[in-house]
N, C-alpha and C positions, 0 to 999 in steps of 0.2 A: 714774636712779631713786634716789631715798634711802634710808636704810634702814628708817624708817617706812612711808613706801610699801612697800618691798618684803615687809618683815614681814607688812603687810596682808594685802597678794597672798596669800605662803604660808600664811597663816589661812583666806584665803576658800578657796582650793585644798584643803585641808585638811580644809574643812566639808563642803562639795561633795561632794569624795570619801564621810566621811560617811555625807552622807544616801543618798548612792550604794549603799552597801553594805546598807542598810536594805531595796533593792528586792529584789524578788523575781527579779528578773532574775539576779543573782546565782548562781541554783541552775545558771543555764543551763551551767557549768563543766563542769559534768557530762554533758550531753548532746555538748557540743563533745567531749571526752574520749574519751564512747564515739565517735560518727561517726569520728574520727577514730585510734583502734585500729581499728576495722570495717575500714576504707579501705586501713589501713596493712596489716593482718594479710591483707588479700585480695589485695592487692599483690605482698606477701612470699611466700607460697603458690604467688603464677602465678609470680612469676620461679625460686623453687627449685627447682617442676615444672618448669620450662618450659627450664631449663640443661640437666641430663641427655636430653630429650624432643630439644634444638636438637641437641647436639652428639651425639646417637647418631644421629641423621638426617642429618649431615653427614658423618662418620665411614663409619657403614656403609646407604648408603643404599639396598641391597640389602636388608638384614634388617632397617633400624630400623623403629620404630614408626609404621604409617599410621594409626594414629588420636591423637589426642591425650589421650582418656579412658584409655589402656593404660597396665599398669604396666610398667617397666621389663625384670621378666622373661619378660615376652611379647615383648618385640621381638625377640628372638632365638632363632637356629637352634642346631643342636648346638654351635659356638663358642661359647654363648652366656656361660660363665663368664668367658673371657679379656676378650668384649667388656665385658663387665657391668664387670669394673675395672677399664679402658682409658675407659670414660665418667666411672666414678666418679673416676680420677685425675688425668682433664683438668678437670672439676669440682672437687674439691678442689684443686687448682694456681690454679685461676683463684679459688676464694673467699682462699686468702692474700692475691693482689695487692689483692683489694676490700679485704679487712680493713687490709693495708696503707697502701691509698690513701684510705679512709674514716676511717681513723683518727686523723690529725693536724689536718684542715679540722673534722670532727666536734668534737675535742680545745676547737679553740680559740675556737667561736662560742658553746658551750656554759659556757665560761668565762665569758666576754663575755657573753650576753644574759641568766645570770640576774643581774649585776651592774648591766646596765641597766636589768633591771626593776624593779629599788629605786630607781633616778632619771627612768625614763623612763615606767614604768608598767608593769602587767604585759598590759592587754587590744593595749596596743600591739605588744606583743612577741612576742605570738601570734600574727601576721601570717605572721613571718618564716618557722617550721617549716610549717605551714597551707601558703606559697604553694611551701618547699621538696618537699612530697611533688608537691603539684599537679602544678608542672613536670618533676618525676622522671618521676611516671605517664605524661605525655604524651610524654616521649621515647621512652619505653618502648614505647606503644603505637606510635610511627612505627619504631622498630628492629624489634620484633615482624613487623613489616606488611611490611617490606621485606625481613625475614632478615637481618642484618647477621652478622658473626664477633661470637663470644662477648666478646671485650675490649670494644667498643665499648659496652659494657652497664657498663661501666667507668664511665663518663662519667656516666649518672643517679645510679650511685649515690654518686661525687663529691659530685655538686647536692645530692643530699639530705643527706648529711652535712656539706655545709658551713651548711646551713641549720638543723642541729641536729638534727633528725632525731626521733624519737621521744623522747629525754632531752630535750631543749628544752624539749617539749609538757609532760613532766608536771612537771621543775621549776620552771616559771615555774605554771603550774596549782596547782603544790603550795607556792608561795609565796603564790596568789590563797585557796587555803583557808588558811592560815595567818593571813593577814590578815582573816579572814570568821570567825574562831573563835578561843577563849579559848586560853590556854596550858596546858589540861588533857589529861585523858582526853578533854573533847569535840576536841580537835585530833585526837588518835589515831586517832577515831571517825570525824570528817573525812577525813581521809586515808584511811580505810580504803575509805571512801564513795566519792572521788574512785577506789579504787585497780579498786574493783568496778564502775564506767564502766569502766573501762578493760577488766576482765575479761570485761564482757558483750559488748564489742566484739570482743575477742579471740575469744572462744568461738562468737559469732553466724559471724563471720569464717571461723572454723575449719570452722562445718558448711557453710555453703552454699559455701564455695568450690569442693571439689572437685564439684560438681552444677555450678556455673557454667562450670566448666572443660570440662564432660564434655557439657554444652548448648551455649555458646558459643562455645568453645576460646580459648584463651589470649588472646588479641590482643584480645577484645569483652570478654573479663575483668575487663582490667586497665582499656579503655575506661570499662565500668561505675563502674568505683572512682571517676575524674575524674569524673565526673558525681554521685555521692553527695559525694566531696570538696569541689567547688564549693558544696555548702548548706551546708556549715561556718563558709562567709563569711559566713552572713548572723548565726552566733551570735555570733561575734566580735563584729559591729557590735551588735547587746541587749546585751551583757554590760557590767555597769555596772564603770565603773573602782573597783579599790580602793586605791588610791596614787594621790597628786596628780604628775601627769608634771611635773619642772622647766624652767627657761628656760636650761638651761646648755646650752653648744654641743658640738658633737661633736670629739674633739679627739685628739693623740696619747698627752696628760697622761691624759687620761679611760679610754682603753686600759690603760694602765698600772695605772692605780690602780684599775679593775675585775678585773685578773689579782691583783693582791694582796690586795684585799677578796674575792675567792674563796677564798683559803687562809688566811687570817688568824685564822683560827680552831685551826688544830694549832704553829701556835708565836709567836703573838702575845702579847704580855705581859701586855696587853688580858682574855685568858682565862687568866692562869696558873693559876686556881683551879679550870677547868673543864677548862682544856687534855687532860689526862688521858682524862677522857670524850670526847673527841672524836677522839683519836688509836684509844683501844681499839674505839669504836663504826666507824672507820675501816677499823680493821682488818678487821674482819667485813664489813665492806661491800662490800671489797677481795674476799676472798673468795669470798664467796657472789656475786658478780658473775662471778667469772675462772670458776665451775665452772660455772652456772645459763644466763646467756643467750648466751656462746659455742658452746653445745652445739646449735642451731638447725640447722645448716646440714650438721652432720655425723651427728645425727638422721634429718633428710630422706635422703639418701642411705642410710643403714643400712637403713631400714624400708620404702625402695623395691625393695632388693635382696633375694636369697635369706638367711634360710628366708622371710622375712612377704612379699617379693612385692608389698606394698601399691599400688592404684593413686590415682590422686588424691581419689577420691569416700573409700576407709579410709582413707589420709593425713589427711582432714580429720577423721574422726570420731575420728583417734588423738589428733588435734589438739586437737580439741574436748574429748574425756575429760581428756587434762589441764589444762585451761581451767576445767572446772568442778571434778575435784578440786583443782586447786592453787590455782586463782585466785580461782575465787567462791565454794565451799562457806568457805575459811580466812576471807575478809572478811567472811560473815556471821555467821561465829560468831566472830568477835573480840570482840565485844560480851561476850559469855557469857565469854570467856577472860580479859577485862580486869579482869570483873567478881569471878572467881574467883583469878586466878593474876598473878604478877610480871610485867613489862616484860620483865625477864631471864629468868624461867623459862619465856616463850615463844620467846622467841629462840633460846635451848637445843632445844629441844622441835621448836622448827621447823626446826633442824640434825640431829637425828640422823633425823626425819622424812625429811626430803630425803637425808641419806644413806642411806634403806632403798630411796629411790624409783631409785638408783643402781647399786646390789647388783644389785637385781631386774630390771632392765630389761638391764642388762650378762650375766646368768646365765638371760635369757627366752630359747629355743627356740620357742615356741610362739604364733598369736596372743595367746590366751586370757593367758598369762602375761605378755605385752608389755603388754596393756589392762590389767591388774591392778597395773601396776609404780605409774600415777599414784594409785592407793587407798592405797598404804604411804606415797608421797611426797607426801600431802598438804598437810602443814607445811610447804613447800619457800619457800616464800615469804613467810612470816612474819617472818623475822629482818628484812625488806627494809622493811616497814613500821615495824615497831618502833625501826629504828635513826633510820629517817628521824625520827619521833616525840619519839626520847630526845631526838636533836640540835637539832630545834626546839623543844622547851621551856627549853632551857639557854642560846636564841639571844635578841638583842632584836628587837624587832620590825621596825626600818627594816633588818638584815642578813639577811632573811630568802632573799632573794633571792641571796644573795651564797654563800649560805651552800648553797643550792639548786644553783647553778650550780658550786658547786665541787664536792659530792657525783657531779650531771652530767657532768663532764670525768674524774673518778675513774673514774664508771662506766661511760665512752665508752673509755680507754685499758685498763681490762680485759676489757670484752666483746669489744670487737674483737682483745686480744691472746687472750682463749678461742677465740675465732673462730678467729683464723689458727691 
């Protein structure tokens, strides 16, 4: 092909794309986003329940829990403290090796596919986390089914972290609004939009789980999820492309120089003028990642055990309170906050916020005071948009991906190091 031809090509590609973006289909990002937190978050709930519930019924299967709706401090007889952290400790042993074994495969596809999406496209890249939860769930529900030992539960969530996992989803997402929107405050606004899909999903998630859990039981649970999952394929296919995919091959060159086009931006010569901003925005990101989404797992376990006792049906409503204060109440009023106050003087704002919501939940005795901890930490997640925000307006447009994916991989080596 010459290179008039070929220029052509990437013009017509280019147009395409376009008119593409022009559709209305476009919005559908958003609906993918939320199914796809719902799914995940319903997911995540039956297997965190569903570790302490296996392994105290294997343990002591004299006094563990014959129902699956029970909480934790109900399974047990007058032993019940020693048992209570002899579950919680085999549980906490086994989330290290996850976070360990999820952590490197997770690490490196996240690297990898938001760099593909700036050459490959972004609706195509969607495929990959989409089909990673899919086939998670489904081994899940066959280990469930058959009771396997606790490690073998090792192995889905492998699968899923090698597929990207939840970071995948919203940086390639969060590159598809980037390219759907100006490099302003409407980006922000964007993003905010995309963030609050995801929170409705989250929150939806968080209520009906423990009612599904306490109907169902675990194993129809998670089946449920793979059946809401599967209609996520059909948004992928409406969703109009916004990047024209290339004819270049897949290759061990193209690896490479997608792990570099991920980081290229904190010491490229490329950005020396911007560099600065991107290491400090970095840094907080680093941050507010290592305390915030690490805390999941070791959460679950605290609020199941004595004084709160939680069973799965208040697990989810704890869940849910902080979904809406943290997650959706902050993105709707970001509007109002953009419109009043600094970039930086939210990100501030939204740090000593989250640091109240820390105090308070560490210093609660009481329900009442546990459910009041996510009212003080409502800002908790504010810095997480903003940063995302500063950093893509300061980005060009074809690295948006690149630039996505490397935020992604940061965010994947300190959650899971919060985690373990």
């Amino acid at each position: 092909m010459s290179l008039a031809t070929e220029s052509e090509t990437t013009s017509s590609e280019q147009e395409t794309a376009k008119e593409e973006i022009t559709s209305r289909r476009k919005y559908l990002i958003g609906p993918f986003v939320f199914l796809h937190t719902l799914t995940l978050t319903l997911y995540n709930t039956s297997i965190n329940l569903y570790y302490p519930y296996h392994v105290g019924r294997e343990l002591f299967p004299n006094e563990s829990v014959t129902k699956e709706k029970s909480s934790l401090c109900q399974s047990r007889t007058n032993s019940s403290s020693t048992n209570e952290q002899i579950v919680q400790s085999v549980v906490a042993e086994y989330s290290v090796y996850a976070a360990i074994s999820m952590g490197f495969p997770c690490l490196i596809s996240n690297i990898l596919l938001g760099s593909m999406s700036d050459r490959y496209g972004r609706k195509q890249l969607l495929i990959i986390p989409t089909l990673g939860l899919l086939v998670a769930q489904i081994i899940v529900v066959v280990f469930m089914y058959v009771s396997v030992d606790l490690y073998y539960f090792l192995l889905p969530s492998i699968i899923l972290a090698g597929f990207g996992d939840i970071f995948a989803v919203f940086q390639i997402s969060l590159s598809y609004i980037s390219d759907i929107t100006e490099a302003s405050k409407k980006r922000t606004f964007g993003i905010a939009l995309l963030e609050l899909s995801g929170d409705i999903g989250v929150l939806l998630g968080q209520i009906i789980a423990g009612y599904l859990i306490q109907s169902l039981g675990y194993t129809l649970t998670v089946l449920f999820t793979c059946i809401v999952k599967s209609a996520n394929l059909i948004n992928i296919v409406l969703l109009p492309s916004s990047v024209p995919s290339t004819k270049s091959q897949w290759s061990c060159k193209v690896v490479i120089r997608s792990l570099k086009e991920s980081f290229q931006f904190y010491y490229s010569i490329e950005f020396s003028g911007s560099r600065w901003k991107y290491n400090l925005c970095l840094i907080i990101f680093i941050i507010g990642n290592m305390t915030v989404i690490g805390r999941d797992n070791v959460e679950t376990l605290y609020i199941i055990s004595p004084p709160f006792c939680f069973t799965p049906v208040l697990v989810g409503w704890f869940n849910a309170t902080k979904a809406v204060m943290q997650l959706i109440i902050p993105m709707i009023l970001i509007r109002v906050f953009l419109k009043f106050w600094s970039n930086e003087f939210i990100t501030v704002f939204g740090a000593i916020s989250g640091l109240s919501y820390f105090v308070v939940e560490t210093l609660a005795r009481s329900t009442l005071t546990l459910f009041l901890a996510p009212v003080f930490g409502f800002g908790l997640v504010l810095g997480f948009v903003i940063i995302r925000a500063i950093v893509s307006v300061e980005t060009p447009g074809n690295k948006q991906g690149a630039l996505y994916g490397g935020l992604a991989a940061i965010q994947t080596i300190f959650a899971f190091f919060g985690s373990m």
